[in-house]
N, C-alpha and C positions, 0 to 999 in steps of 0.2 A: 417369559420368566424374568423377574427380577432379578439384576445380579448385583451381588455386592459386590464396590469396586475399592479396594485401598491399595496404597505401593508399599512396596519390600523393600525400595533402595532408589535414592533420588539419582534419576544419572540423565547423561545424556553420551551422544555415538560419534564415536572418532575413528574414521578411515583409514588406514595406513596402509602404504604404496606397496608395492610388492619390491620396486627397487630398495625400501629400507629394510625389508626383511633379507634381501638377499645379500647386500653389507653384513649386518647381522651375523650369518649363517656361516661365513668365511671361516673355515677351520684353522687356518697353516698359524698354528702354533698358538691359537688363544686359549683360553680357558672356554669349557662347553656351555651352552647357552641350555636354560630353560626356558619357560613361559615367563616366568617371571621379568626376564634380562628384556623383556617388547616392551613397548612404549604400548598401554593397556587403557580402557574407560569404562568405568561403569555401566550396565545395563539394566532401561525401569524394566518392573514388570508389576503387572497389576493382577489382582483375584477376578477370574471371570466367574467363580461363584462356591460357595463354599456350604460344608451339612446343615447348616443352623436353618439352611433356606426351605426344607425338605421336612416331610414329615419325620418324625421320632421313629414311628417302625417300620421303616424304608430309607437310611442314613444313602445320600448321594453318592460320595465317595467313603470308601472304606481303607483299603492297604492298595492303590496301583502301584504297581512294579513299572508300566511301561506306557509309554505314550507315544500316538502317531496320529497324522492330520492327511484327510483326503479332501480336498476342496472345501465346502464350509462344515465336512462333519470331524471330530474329535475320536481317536479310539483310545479308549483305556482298559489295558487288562487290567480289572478290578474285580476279583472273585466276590460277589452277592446276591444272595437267594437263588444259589448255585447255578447260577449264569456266568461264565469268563468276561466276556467285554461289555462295555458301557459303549454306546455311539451316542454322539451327543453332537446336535445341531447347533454348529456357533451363532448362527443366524437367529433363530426364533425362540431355542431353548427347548426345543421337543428332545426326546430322547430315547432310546431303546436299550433293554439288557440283552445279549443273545449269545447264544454256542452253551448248551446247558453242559455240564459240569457231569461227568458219571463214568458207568464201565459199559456204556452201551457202542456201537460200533462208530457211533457219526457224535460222540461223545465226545469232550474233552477229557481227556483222564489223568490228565498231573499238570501241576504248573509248578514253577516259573516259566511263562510264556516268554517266547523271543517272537516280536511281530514286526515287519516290515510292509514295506507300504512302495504299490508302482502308485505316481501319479498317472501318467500317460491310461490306463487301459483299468482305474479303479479299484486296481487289484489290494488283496492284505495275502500274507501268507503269515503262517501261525507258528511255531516249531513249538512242541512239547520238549523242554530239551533234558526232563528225565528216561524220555523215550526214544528222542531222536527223528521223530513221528514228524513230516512238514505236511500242513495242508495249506489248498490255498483256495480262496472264495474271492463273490465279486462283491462288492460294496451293496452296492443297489439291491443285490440278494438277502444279504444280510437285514438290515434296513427295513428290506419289505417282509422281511420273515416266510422267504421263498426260497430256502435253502436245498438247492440240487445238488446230492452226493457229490464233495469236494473231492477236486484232486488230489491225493496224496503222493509222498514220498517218503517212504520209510530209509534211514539210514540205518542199515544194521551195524553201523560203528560207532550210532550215536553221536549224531552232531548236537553243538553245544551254542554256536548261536548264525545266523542265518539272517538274510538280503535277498531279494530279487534281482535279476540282473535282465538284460536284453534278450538270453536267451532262455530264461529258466530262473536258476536259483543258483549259492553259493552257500555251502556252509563251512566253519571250522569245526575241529576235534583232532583228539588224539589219533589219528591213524596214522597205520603205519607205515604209506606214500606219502606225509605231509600232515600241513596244518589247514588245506583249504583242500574243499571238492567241489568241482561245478558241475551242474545237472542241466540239461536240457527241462522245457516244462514236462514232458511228457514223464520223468524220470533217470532216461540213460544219462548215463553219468559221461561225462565229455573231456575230465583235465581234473588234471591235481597237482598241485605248489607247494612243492616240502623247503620251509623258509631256513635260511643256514642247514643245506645238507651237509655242510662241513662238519657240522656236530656229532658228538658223541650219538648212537641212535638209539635214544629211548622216548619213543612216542610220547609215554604218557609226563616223562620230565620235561622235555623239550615244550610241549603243551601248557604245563604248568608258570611255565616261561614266556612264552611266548604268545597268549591268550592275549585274542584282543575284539572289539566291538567292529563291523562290516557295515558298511554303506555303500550304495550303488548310486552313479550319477549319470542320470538320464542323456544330457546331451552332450557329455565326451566319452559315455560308453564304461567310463572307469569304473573298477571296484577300490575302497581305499580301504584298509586295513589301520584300527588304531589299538594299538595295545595298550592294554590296560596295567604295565610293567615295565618294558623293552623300552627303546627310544627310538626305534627306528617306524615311521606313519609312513607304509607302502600304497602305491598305486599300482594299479595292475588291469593293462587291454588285453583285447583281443586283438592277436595276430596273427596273420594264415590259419585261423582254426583252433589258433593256441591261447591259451592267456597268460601274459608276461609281464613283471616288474616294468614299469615302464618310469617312474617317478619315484624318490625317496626322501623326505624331510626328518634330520635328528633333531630332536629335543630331548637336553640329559648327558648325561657322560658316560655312557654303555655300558654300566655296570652289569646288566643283567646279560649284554650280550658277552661279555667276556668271562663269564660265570658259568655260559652255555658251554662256550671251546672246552671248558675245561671239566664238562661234566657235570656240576655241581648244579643240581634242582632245585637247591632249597632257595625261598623265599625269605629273609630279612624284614625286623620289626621297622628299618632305616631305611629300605628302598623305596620309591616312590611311587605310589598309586595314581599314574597318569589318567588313561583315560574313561569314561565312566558311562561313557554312551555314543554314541554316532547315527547323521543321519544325513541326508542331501535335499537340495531345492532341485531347479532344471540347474540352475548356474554355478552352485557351492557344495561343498561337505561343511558339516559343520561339527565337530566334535566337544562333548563339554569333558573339561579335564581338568582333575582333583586337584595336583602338583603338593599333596602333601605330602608326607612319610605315612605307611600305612600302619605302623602303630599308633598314630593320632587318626585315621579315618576308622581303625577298628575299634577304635577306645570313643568315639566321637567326643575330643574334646577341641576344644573350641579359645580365643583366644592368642596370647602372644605365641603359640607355637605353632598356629596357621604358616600357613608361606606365604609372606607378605601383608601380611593381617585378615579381617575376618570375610574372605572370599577364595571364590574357586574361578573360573575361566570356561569361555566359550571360544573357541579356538575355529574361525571362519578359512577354507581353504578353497580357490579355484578348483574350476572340474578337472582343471590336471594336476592336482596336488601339490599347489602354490601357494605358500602361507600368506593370506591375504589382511584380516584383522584379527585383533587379540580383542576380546570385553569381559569384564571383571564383574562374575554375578553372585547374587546370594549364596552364602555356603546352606543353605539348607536341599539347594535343587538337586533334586536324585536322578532325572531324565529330561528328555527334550526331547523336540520334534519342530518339523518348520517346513510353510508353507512351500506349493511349488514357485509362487514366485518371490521367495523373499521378503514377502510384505509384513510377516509374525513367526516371532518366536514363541512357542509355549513349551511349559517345563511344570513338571511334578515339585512340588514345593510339600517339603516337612514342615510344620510350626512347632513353637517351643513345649507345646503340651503333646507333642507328638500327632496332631491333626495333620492330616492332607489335605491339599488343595489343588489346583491348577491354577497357575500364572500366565500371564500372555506379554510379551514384549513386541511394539512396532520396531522394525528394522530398515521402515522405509519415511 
């Protein structure tokens, strides 16, 4: 397949030490750091292939929501010709639609999908997260259209977005042990992390607050936690059977947690829409984050009330949740995903006529 290839943003990559972030980070009595206060570079990214390629009544891409990379294949939940996912061989250009759309029992039946991705064992898990419904399938199945009754996991408390982890899965939601549950694959549910039980307890406010995007990192084991509000990005192992805060990086000035102590759930047109997506290699997390006010991400305007002009951030973190680089990318990108070994970043990319596409950035 032919791909058309142009850039988004001329850039090039700049490493930064982990010793200057932790300068940086030093609280006793400065003013609080955002993404902005890093020493940041631009990131290219280029179109690996866009509708115009494709016939008229078969559009390639249509609305994806989410994006995730298993070795050389691409998934995107892209509802078309009521199929949920696109797989898409970055290698050759072959492609497959699959998981049809409906009320049947091995059916998809509502999206917005939350998809996560093990590299290690080729795995995807799926969450329907108007249902709460997790299945999980093996790539190669998919692909070959030899799909054997997936495993499921129903949360009847309706989890809201969800990761794979070493022994199973992780989801968040309003419940009323916390904001995380962890599940064995099989289903039994094994721990649960209610974040600031100091808080007033109202599940569904505290949730509201404290909502955030979940990645899983293969070779230190960790889950990281990035909210999409709060300021505090958790890390969290397994310990004796348990799983525990083990790492914590702020970004921001805790408004939202100091809103929690005090009861208060409501969300602010001035609070800041951190982060937007999360995901991991073998060696990094990598979260992309907004750092605007989210009355300017709800209103999409564009221009001198950006923070810091007209870009958003991909925010790169050790597997023990060590802020490692900052890069400054298109403000159109709605998601990401990234190889297991670091070598590509791709990201869902809006255009100005409202078209989607897919971008790919070298990392290496």
């Amino acid at each position: 397949m032919k791909k058309n290839i142009f850039h988004f943003v001329h850039a090039s990559k700049l490493a930064l030490s982990f010793s200057a972030f932790i300068l940086f980070s030093c609280t006793g009595g400065e003013k609080a750091k955002d993404v902005q206060d890093y020493p940041s570079t631009p990131l290219e990214f280029v179109n690996i292939f866009h509708p115009a390629e494709h016939e008229e009544s078969e559009p390639f891409i249509g609305m994806p929501h989410q994006i995730a990379v298993v070795d050389s294949i691409l998934i995107c939940a892209d509802e078309i010709d009521g199929m949920a996912l696109l797989l898409y061989n970055l290698n050759n250009g072959s492609y497959r639609r699959v998981l049809r759309m409906g009320p049947g029992p091995d059916d998809i039946q509502s999206t917005p999908l939350d998809i996560s991705v093990s590299h290690s064992d080729k795995r995807i898990i799926i969450l329907q997260r108007r249902t709460g419904e997790l299945r999980s399938y093996y790539l190669q199945d998919l692909w070959n259209d030899s799909i054997k009754t997936p495993r499921r996991l129903k949360d009847k408390f309706g989890g809201d977005r969800a990761s794979c982890t070493s022994e199973g899965y992780v989801l968040s939601g309003h419940y009323q042990d916390g904001i995380l549950h962890f599940y064995k694959e099989s289903g039994e549910m094994t721990d649960s992390i209610d974040l600031h039980p100091e808080w007033p307890q109202d599940p569904i406010g505290k949730y509201r607050l404290l909502q955030g995007h979940i990645a899983f990192n293969e070779s230190s084991g960790y889950v990281m936690y990035a909210p999409i509000f709060a300021s505090d990005f958790l890390c969290f192992g397994l310990e004796n059977g348990h799983w525990k805060e083990v790492s914590s990086f702020t970004l921001g000035d805790k408004r939202i947690e100091q809103r929690g102590m005090e009861g208060n759930w409501e969300l602010k047109k001035d609070d800041i829409h951190r982060s937007i997506d999360a995901c991991a290699s073998d060696q990094y997390f990598y979260i992309l984050y907004e750092g605007r006010a989210f009355s300017v991400t709800q209103e999409g305007r564009v221009g001198e009330e950006l923070v810091k002009g007209n870009h958003i951030y991909v925010i790169r973190f050790t597997a023990k949740g060590e802020l490692d680089t900052v890069y400054e990318v298109d403000p159109t990108i709605l998601n990401i995903c990234v190889t297991a070994d670091d070598s590509c970043l791709y990201a869902i990319l809006r255009g100005k006529d409202g078209e989607y596409t897919v971008g790919k950035a070298l990392l290496k």
